[in-house]
C-alpha positions in Angstrom: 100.2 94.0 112.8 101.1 96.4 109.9 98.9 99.0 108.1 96.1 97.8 106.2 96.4 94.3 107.6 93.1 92.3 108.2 92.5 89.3 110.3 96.3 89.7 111.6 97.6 89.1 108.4 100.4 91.2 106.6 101.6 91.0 102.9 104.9 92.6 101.8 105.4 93.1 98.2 105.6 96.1 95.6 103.5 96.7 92.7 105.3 96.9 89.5 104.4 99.5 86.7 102.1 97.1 84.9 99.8 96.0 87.8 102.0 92.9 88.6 103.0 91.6 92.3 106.9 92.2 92.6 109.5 91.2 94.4 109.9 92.9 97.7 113.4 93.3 97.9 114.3 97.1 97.6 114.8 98.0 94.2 115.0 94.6 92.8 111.9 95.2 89.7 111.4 91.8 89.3 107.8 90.5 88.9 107.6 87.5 91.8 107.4 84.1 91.4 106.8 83.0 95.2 105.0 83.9 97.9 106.8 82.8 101.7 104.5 82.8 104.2 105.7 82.9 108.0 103.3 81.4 110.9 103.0 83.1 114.4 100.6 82.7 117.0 98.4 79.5 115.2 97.9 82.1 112.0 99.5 80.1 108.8 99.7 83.8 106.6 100.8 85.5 109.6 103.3 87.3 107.1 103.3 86.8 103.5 106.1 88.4 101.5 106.2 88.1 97.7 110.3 87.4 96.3 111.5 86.6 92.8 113.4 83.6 92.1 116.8 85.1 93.1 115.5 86.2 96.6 113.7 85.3 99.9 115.8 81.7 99.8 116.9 82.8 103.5 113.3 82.8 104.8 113.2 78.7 104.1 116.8 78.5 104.8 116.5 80.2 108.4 115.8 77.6 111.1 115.0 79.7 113.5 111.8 77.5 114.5 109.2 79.9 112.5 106.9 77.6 110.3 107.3 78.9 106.3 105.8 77.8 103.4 106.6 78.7 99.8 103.5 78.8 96.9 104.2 79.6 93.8 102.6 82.7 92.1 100.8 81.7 89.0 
């Protein structure tokens, strides 16, 4: 798993100036509004990435068998 992860869970996101959870797309600034979580191995948060509203459609979109879920970020 990546650096810092605990229980074999990973979160990908960027912290904004002001504290905030942003988007994870490189240079993109955006505060997020969504969290998409991919399953692996039986763990539902296996990966959780944080996107804005214009990103991270592709990780629903993909089909590739993974399970995803999207939860808003409050």
């Amino acid at each position: 798993m990546g650096k810092g992860g605990t229980k074999g869970e990973v979160q990908h996101f960027q912290t904004l100036d002001d504290g905030r959870v942003g988007c994870w797309i490189w240079n993109c600034g955006t505060p997020a509004t969504r969290w998409i979580d991919l399953e692996r191995y039986g763990i539902r948060r296996w990966l959780s990435t944080a996107y804005c509203d214009e990103h991270g459609q592709w990780e629903l979109d993909d089909g590739d068998g993974a399970a995803s879920r999207e939860r808003k970020i409050k």
